[in-house]
Backbone as a chain_set.jsonl record, in Angstrom:
{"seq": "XXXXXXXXXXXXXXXXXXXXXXXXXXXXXXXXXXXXXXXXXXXXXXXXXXXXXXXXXXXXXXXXXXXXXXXXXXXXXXXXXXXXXXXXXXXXXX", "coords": {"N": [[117.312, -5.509, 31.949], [119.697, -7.218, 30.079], [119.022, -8.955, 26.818], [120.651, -12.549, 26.503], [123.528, -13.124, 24.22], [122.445, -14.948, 21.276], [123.303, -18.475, 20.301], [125.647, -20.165, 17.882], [126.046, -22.591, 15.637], [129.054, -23.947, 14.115], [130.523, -25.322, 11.288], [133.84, -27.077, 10.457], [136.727, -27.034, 8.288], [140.112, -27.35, 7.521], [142.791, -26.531, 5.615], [145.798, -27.377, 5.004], [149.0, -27.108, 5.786], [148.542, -28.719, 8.912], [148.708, -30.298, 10.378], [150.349, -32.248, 13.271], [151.488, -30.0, 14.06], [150.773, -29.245, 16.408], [148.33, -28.315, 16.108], [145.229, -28.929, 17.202], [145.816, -28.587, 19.774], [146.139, -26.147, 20.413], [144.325, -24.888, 19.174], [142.325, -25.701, 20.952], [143.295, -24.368, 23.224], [142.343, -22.089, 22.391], [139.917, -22.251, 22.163], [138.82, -22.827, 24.111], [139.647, -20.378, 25.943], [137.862, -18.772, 24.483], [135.464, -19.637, 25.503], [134.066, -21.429, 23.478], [132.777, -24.164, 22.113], [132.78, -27.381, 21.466], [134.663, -29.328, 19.242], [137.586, -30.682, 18.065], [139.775, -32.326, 15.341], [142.126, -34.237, 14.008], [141.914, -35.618, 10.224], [142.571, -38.054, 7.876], [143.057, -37.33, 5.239], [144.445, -35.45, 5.767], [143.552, -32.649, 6.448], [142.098, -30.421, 9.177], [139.562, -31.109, 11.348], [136.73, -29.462, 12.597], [133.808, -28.634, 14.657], [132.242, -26.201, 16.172], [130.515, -23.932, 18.644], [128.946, -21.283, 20.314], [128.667, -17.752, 21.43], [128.45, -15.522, 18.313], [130.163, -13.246, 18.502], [132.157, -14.958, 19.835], [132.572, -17.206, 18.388], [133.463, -16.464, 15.613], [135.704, -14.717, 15.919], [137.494, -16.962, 16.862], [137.131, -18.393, 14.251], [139.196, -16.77, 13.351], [141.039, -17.07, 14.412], [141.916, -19.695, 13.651], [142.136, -19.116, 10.961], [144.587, -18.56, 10.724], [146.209, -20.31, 12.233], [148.449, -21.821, 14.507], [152.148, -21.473, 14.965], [154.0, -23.139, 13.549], [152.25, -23.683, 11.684], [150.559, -23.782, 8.351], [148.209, -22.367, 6.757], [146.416, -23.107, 4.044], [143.559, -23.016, 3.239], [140.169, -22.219, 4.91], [136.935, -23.889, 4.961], [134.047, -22.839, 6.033], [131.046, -24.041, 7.141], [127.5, -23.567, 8.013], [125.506, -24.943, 10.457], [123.579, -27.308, 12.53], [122.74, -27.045, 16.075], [124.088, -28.88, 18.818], [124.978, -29.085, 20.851], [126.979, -29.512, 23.008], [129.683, -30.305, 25.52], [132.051, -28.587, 26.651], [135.571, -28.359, 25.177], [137.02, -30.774, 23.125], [139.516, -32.515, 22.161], [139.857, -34.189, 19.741]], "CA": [[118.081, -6.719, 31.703], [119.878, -7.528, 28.151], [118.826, -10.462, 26.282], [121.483, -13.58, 26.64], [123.571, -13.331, 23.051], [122.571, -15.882, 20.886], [124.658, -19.344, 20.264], [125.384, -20.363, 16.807], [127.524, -23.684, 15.261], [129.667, -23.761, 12.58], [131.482, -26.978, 10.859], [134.786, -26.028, 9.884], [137.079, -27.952, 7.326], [141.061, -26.16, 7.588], [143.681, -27.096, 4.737], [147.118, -26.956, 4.677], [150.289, -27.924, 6.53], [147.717, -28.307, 9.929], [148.637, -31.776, 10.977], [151.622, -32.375, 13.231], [152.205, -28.151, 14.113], [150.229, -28.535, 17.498], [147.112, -27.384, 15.294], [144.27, -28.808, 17.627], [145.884, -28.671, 20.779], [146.031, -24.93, 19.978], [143.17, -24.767, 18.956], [141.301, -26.192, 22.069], [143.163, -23.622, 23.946], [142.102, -20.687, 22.127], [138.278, -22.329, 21.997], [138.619, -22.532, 25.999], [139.622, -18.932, 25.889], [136.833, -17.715, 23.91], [134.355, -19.937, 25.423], [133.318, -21.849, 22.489], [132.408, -25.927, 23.269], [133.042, -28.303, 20.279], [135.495, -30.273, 18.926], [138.587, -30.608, 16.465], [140.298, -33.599, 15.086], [142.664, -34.325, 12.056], [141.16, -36.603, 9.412], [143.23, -38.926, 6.999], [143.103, -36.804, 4.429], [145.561, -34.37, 6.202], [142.625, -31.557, 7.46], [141.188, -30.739, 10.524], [137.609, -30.497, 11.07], [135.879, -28.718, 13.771], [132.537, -28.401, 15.391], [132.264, -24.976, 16.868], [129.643, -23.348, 19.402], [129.363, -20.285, 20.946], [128.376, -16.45, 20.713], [129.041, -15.276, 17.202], [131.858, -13.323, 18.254], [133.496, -15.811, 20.0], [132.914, -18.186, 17.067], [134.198, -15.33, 14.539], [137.426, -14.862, 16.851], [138.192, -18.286, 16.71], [137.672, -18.792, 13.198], [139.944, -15.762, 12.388], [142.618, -17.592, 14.812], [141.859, -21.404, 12.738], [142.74, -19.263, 9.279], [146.518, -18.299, 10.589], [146.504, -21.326, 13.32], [149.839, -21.807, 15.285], [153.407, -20.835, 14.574], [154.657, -23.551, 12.617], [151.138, -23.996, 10.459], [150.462, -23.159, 7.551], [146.64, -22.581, 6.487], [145.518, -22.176, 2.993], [142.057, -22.553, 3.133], [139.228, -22.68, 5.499], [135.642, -23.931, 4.691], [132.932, -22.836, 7.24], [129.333, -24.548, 7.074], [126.547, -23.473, 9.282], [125.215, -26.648, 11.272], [122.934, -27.466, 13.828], [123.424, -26.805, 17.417], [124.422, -30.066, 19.421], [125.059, -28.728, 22.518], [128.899, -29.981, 23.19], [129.78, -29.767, 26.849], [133.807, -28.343, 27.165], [136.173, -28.37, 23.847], [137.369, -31.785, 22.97], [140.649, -32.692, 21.089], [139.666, -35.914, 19.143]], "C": [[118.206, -6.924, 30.196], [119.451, -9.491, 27.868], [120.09, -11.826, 26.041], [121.909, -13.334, 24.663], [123.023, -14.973, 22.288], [123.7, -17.196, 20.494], [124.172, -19.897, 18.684], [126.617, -21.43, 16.5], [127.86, -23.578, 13.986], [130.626, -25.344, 12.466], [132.841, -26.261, 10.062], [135.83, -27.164, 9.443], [138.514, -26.98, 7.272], [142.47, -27.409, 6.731], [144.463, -26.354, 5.057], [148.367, -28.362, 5.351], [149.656, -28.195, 7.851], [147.597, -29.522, 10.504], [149.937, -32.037, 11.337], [152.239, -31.117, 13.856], [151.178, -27.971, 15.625], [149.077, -27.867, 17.227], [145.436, -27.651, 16.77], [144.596, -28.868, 19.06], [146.071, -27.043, 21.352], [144.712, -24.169, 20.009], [141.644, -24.626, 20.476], [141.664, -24.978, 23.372], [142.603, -22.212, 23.642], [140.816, -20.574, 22.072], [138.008, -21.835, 23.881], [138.282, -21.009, 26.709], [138.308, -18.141, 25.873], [135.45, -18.358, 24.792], [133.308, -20.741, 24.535], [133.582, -23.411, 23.041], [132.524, -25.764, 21.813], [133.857, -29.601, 20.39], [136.408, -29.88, 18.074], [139.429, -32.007, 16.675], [140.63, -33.862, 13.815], [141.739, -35.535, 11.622], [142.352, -36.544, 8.63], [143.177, -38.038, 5.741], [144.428, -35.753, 4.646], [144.603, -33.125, 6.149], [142.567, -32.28, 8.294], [140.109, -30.361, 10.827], [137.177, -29.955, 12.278], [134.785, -28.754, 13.552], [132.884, -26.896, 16.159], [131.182, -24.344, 17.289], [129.43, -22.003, 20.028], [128.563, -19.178, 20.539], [129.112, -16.637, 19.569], [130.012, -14.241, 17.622], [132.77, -14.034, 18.606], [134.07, -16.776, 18.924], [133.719, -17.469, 16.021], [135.293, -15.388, 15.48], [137.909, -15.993, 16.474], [138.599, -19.293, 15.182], [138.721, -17.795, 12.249], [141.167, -16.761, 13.057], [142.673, -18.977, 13.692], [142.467, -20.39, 11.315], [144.316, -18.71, 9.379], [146.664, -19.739, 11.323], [148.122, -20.991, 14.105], [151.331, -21.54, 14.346], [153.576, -21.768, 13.714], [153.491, -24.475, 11.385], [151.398, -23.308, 9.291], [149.151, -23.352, 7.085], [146.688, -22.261, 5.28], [144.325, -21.898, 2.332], [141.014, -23.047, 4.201], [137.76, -22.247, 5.31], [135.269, -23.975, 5.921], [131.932, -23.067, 6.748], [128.72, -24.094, 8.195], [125.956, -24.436, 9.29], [123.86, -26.068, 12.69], [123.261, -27.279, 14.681], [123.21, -28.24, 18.232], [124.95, -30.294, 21.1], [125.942, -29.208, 23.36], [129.466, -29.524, 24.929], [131.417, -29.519, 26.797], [134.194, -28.486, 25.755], [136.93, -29.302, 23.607], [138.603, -31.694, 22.032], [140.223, -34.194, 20.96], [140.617, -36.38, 18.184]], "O": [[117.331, -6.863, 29.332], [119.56, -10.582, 28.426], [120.322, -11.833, 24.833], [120.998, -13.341, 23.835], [123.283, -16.029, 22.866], [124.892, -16.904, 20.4], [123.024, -20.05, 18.268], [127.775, -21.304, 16.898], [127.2, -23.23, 13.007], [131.146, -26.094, 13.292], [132.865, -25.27, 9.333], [135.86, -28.188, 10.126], [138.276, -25.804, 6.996], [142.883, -28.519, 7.069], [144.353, -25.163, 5.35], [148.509, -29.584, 5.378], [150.549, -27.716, 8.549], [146.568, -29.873, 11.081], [150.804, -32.134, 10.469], [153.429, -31.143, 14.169], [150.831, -26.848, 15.989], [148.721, -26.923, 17.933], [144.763, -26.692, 17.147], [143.64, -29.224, 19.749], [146.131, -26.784, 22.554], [144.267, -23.213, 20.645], [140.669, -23.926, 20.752], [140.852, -24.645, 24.234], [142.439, -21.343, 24.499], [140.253, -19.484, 21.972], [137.374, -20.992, 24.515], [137.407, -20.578, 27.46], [137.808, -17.33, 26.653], [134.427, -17.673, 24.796], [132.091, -20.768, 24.719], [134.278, -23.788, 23.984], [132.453, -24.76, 21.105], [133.814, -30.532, 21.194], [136.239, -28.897, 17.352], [139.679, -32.6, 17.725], [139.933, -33.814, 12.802], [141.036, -36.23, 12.355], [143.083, -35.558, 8.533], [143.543, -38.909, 4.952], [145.208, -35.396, 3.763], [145.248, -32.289, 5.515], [142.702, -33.477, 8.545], [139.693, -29.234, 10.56], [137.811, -30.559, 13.144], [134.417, -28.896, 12.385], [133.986, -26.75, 16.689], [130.526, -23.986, 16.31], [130.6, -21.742, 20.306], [127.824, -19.286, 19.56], [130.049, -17.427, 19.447], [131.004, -14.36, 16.903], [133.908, -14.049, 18.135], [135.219, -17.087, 18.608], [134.721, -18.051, 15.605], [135.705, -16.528, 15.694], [138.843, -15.986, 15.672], [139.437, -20.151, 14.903], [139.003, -17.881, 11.054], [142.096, -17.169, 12.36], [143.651, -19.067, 12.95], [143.286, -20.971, 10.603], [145.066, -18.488, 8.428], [147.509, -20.404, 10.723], [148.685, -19.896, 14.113], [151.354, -21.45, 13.118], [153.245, -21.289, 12.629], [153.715, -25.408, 10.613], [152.246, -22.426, 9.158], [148.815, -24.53, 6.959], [147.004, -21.086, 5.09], [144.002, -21.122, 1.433], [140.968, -24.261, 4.398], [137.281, -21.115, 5.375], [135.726, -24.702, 6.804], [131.641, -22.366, 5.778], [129.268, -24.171, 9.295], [125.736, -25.004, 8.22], [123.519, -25.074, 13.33], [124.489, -27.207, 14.621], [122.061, -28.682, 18.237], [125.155, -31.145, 21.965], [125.619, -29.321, 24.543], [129.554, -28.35, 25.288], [132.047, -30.566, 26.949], [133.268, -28.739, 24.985], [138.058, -28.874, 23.854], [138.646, -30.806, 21.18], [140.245, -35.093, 21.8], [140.541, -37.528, 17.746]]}, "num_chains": 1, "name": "protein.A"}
């Protein structure tokens, strides 16, 4: 028997044009996909922040999709923090 991969969170901070382009409703489907539990939700500033859970590749997958995001985004930078684990049941759009 293999050992269960580990789960690891990341805080994630995504500039650009990413408010308005379908960014976290996108998002939530491509977390669903992978399996990753969190969150995402624009902030007044014009980012969107995430919570992110998961195996590290699903989390890596998902933050390669967050640095192109959806068709009519435009990303030009995303900060990842490593975070605590919070234990997020399903992938929330807030």
């Amino acid at each position: 028997m293999t050992e269960p991969e580990a789960t690891i969170a990341r805080a994630v901070v995504v500039h650009g044009r990413v408010q308005g382009v379908w960014f976290r409703g996108s998002c939530q489907a491509e977390a669903q996909r992978r399996k990753v539990r969190g969150w995402v939700a624009n902030e007044y500033d014009g980012t969107v922040h995430a919570h992110l859970e998961g195996t590290p590749v699903a989390v890596e997958s998902l933050l390669d999709w967050m640095r192109v995001g959806p068709r009519h985004a435009r990303v030009d930078r995303v900060e990842v923090s490593v975070v605590t684990l919070s234990n997020p049941r399903g992938f929330l759009v807030r």
